[in-house]
C-alpha positions as CSV (number, residue, x, y, z in Angstrom):
1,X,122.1,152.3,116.0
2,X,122.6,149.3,113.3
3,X,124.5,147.1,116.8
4,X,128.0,147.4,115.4
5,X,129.6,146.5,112.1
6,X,127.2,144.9,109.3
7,X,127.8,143.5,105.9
8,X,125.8,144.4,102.9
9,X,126.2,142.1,99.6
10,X,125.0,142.0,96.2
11,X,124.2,138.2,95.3
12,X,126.0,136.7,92.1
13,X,128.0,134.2,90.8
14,X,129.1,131.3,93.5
15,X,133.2,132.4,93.4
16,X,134.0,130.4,97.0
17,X,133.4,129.7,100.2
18,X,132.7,131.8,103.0
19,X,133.9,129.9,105.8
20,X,134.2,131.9,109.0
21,X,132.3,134.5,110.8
22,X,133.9,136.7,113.7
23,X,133.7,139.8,115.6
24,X,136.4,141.8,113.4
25,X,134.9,140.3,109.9
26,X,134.1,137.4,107.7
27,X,136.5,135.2,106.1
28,X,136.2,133.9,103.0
29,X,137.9,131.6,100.7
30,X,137.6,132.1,96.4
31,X,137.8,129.3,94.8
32,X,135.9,125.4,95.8
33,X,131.9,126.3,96.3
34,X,130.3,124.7,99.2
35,X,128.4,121.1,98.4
36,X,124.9,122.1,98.9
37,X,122.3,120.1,100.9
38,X,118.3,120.1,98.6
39,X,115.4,119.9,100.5
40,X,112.6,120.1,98.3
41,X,109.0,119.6,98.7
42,X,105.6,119.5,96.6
43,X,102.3,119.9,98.4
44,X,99.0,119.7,97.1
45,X,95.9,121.1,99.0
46,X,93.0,118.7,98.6
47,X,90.2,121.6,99.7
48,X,90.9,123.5,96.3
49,X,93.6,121.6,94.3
50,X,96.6,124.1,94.7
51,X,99.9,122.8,95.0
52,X,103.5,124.2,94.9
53,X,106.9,123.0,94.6
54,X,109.9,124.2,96.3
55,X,113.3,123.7,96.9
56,X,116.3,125.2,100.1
57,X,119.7,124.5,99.1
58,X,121.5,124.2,102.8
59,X,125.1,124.7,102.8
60,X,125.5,124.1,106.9
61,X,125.0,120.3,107.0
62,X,124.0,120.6,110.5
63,X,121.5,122.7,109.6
64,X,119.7,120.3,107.5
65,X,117.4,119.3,109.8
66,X,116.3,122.4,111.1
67,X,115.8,123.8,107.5
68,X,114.0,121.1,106.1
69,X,111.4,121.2,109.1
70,X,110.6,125.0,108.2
71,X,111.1,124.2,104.7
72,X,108.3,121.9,105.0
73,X,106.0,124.4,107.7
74,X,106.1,126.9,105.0
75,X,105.6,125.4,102.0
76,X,102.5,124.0,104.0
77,X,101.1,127.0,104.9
78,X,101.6,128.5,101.7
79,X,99.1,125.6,100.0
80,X,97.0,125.5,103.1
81,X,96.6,129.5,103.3
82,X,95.7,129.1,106.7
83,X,97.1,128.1,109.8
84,X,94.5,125.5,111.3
85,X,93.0,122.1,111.4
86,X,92.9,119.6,109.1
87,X,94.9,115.9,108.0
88,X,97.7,115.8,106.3
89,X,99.1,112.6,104.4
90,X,103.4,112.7,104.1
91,X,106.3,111.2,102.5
92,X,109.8,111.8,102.8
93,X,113.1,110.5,101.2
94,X,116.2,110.9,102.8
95,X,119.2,110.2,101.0
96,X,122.6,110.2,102.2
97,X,126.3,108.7,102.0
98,X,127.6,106.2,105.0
99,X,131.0,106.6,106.3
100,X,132.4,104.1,103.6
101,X,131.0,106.2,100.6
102,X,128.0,103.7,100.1
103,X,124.8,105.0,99.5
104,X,121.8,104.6,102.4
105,X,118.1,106.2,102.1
106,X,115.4,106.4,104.1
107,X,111.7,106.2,102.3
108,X,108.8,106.0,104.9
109,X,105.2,107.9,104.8
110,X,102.7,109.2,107.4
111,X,99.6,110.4,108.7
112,X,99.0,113.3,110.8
113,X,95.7,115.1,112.1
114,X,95.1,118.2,114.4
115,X,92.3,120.3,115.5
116,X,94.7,123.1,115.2
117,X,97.5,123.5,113.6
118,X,98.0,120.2,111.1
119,X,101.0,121.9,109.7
120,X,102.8,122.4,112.5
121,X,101.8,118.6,114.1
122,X,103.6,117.4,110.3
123,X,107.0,118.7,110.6
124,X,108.4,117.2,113.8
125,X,108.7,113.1,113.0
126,X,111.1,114.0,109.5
127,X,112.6,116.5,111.9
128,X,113.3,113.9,114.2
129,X,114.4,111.4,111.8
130,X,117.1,114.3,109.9
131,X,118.6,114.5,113.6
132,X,118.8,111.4,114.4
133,X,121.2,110.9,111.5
134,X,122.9,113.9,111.8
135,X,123.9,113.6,115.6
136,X,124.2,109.4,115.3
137,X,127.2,108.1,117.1
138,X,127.6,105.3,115.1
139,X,129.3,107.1,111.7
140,X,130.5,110.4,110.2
141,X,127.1,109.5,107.9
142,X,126.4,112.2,105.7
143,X,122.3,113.4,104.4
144,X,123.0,114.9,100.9
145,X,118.8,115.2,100.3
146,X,116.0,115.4,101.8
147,X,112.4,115.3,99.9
148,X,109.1,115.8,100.7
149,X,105.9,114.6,99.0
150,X,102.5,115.2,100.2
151,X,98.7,116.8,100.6
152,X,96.9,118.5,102.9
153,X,93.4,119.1,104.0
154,X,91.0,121.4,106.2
155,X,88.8,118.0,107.0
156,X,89.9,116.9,110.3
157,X,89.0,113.1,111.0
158,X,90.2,110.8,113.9
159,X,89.1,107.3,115.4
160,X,89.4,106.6,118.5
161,X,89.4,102.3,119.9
162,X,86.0,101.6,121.2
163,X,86.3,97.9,122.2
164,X,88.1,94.9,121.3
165,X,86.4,91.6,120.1
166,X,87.8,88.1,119.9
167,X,87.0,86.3,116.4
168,X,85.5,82.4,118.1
169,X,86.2,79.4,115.7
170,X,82.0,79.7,114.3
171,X,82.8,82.9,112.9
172,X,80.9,85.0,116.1
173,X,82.6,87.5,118.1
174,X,82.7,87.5,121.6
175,X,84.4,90.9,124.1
176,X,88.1,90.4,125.2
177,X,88.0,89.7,129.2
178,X,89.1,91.8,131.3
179,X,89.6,89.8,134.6
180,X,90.6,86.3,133.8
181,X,93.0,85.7,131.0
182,X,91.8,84.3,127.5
183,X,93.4,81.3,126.7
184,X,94.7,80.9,123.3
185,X,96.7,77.3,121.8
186,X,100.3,77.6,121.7
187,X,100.6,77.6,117.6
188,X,97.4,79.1,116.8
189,X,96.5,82.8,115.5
190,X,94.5,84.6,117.7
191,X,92.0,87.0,115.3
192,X,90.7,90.1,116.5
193,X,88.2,92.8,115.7
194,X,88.3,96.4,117.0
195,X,85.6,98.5,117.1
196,X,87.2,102.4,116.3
197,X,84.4,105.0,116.8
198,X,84.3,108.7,114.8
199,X,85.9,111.4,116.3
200,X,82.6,113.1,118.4
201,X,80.6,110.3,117.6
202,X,80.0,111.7,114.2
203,X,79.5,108.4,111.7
204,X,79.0,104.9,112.4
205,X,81.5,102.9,114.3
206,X,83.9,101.1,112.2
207,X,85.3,97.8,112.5
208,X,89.0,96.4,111.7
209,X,90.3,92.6,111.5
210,X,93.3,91.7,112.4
211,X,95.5,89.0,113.9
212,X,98.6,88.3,116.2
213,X,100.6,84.4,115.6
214,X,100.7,83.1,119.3
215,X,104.5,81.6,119.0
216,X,104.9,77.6,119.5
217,X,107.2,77.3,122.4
218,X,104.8,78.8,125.2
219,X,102.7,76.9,126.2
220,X,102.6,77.3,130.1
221,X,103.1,80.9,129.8
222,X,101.2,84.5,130.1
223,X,100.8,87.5,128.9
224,X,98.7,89.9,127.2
225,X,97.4,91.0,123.9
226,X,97.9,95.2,124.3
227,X,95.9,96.9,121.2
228,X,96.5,100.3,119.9
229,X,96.3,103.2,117.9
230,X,99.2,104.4,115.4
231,X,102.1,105.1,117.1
232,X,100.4,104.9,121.2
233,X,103.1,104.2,123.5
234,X,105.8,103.7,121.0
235,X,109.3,105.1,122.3
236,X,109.0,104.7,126.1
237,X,111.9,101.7,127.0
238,X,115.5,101.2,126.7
239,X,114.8,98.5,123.8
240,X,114.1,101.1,121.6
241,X,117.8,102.7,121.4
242,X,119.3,101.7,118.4
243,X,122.9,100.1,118.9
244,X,124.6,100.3,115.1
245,X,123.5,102.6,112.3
246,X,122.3,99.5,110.5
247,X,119.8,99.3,113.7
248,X,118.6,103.1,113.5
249,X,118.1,103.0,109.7
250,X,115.4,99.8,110.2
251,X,113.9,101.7,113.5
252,X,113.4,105.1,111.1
253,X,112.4,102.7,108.0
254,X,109.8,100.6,110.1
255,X,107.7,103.5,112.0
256,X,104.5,102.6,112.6
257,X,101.7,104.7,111.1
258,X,99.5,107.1,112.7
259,X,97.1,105.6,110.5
260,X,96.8,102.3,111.8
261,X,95.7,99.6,114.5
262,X,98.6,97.5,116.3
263,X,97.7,94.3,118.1
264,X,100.8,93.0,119.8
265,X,100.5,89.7,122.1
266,X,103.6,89.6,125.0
267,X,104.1,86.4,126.4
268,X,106.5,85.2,129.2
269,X,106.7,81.3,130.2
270,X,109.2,80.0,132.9
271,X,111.7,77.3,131.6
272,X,114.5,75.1,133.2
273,X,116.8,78.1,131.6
274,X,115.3,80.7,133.0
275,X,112.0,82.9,131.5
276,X,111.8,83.5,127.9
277,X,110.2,85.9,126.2
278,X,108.0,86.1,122.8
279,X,106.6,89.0,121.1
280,X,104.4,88.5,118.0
281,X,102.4,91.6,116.2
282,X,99.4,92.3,114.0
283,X,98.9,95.9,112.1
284,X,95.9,97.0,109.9
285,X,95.9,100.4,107.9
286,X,93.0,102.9,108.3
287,X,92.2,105.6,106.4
288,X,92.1,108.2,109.4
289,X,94.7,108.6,112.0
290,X,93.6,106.3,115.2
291,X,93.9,106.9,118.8
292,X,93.7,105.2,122.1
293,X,94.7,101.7,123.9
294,X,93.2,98.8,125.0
295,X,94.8,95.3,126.6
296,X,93.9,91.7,128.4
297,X,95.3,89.5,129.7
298,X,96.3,85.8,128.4
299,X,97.4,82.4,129.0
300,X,99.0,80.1,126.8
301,X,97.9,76.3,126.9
302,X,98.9,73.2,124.4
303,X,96.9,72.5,121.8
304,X,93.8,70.7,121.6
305,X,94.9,67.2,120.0
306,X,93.5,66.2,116.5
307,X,90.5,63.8,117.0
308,X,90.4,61.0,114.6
309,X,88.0,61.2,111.2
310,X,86.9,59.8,108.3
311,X,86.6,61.3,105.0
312,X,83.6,60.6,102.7
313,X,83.3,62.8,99.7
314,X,83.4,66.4,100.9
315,X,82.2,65.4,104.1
316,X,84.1,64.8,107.6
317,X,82.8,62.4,110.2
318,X,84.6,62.0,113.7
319,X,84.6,58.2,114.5
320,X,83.6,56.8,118.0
């Protein structure tokens, strides 16, 4: 009835290492203790102002990730007392040892919201991150910690990208086209404003500035300015496969926030050498997570040449 043989211990002091586990029996060996992996968290709820600290010690290193992501679910729901809705607002520190004994870390933070579960929605990107280092096939790198910082909250909030406006040089704003492409002056710095609206409409419609560099060496080429929210259509090409370590740590180290707006202009411009290729990008942080994608098209011309002038005071006036 108890499926076979079973083993029944009395916890104490750490004497060894129990290093196999078969059919017949365990095996273990007294004497060096296993180097244990923390993963500790403190959440704070911000509905009532409970918070709670914990900590896992994970012997399997290939475990870590796994552990730290329910570490993290439970300590959650044990704050939240309640599996549901809300926000939540995260940070988390991985530490670790490369294959030449120097140190690396990675320290990044997040937003994440959900009409359902909001714990649940929170635990997957660290997760994702803790296996990407442990199964990298650039190193034997090693994660020796792993913590978590952060709060959590029953309100649920979420923008969504209503419209796009481009900033003209009197200070008015005009709708991004949709047909013809806008031109913008190789050199210049195209400025934007998006309109985000409340999730169900709830709130007035809020408005975000930002900008995107349009590179030097393009004029004669096209593109398109693609806008979004957090992390929309991040992850989906070949570019985005890391090729050294060094590479994976910046790609986990620069994610790009659930919490924010993304304007990124893609040009292309035929040369003698073949096409080249420019990217430039634009971010501004929100205080709710934002949703949603909008683009248009461009073309890149030379800029307009200076005009002649005359100064006079604080005053300029273009000669004939």
């Amino acid at each position: 009835s108890l499926f076979g043989p079973f083993k029944v211990a009395n916890p104490g002091g750490v004497v060894g290492t129990l290093d196999q586990d078969r059919l017949a029996a365990i095996r273990a060996q007294l004497g060096p203790v296993p180097i244990a992996v923390p993963v500790s968290s403190t959440v704070t709820s911000l509905d009532d102002g409970a918070s709670r600290s914990g900590t896992t010690r994970v012997n399997l290193p290939s475990f870590v990730p796994d552990i730290a992501a329910f570490h993290l679910l439970n300590n959650l729901d044990r704050v939240f007392d309640r599996i549901g809705g809300g926000t939540a607002q995260l940070r988390w520190v991985i530490e670790g040892t490369r294959a030449s004994g120097a140190p690396f870390s990675v320290d990044v933070s997040n937003m994440f919201a959900n009409q359902f579960d909001v714990s649940f929605e929170s635990i997957f990107q660290p997760a994702d991150q803790l296996f990407a280092l442990e199964n990298n096939g650039f190193e034997a790198a090693k994660i020796t910690g792993v913590r978590f910082t952060g709060s959590v909250s029953s309100r649920f909030g979420q923008y969504s990208i209503d419209s796009v406006l481009i900033r003209r040089p009197n200070g008015t704003f005009v709708p991004a086209p949709t047909d013809e492409p806008l031109q913008v002056e190789a050199g210049s710095r195209l400025n934007l404003r998006v309109v985000l609206s409340q999730f169900r409409g709830v709130g007035a419609p809020v408005n975000v500035d930002l900008s995107v560099t349009v590179p030097p060496d393009t004029a004669g080429g096209f593109g398109s300015v693609m806008v979004t929210g957090g992390s929309f259509g991040d992850g989906d090409g070949e570019s985005d496969q890391p090729a050294t370590f060094d590479e994976l740590l910046a790609q986990l180290r620069g994610i790009t926030p659930n919490n924010s707006v993304n304007a990124t202009l893609f040009v292309e411009k035929e040369t003698s050498n073949g096409f080249i290729q420019r990217e430039t990008h634009g971010r501004a942080v929100v205080d709710q997570v934002a949703v949603g994608e909008e683009s248009f098209p461009t073309e890149v011309v030379q800029p307009r040449r200076a005009r002649p002038g005359v100064v006079a005071g604080n005053a300029w006036r273009l000669r004939s």
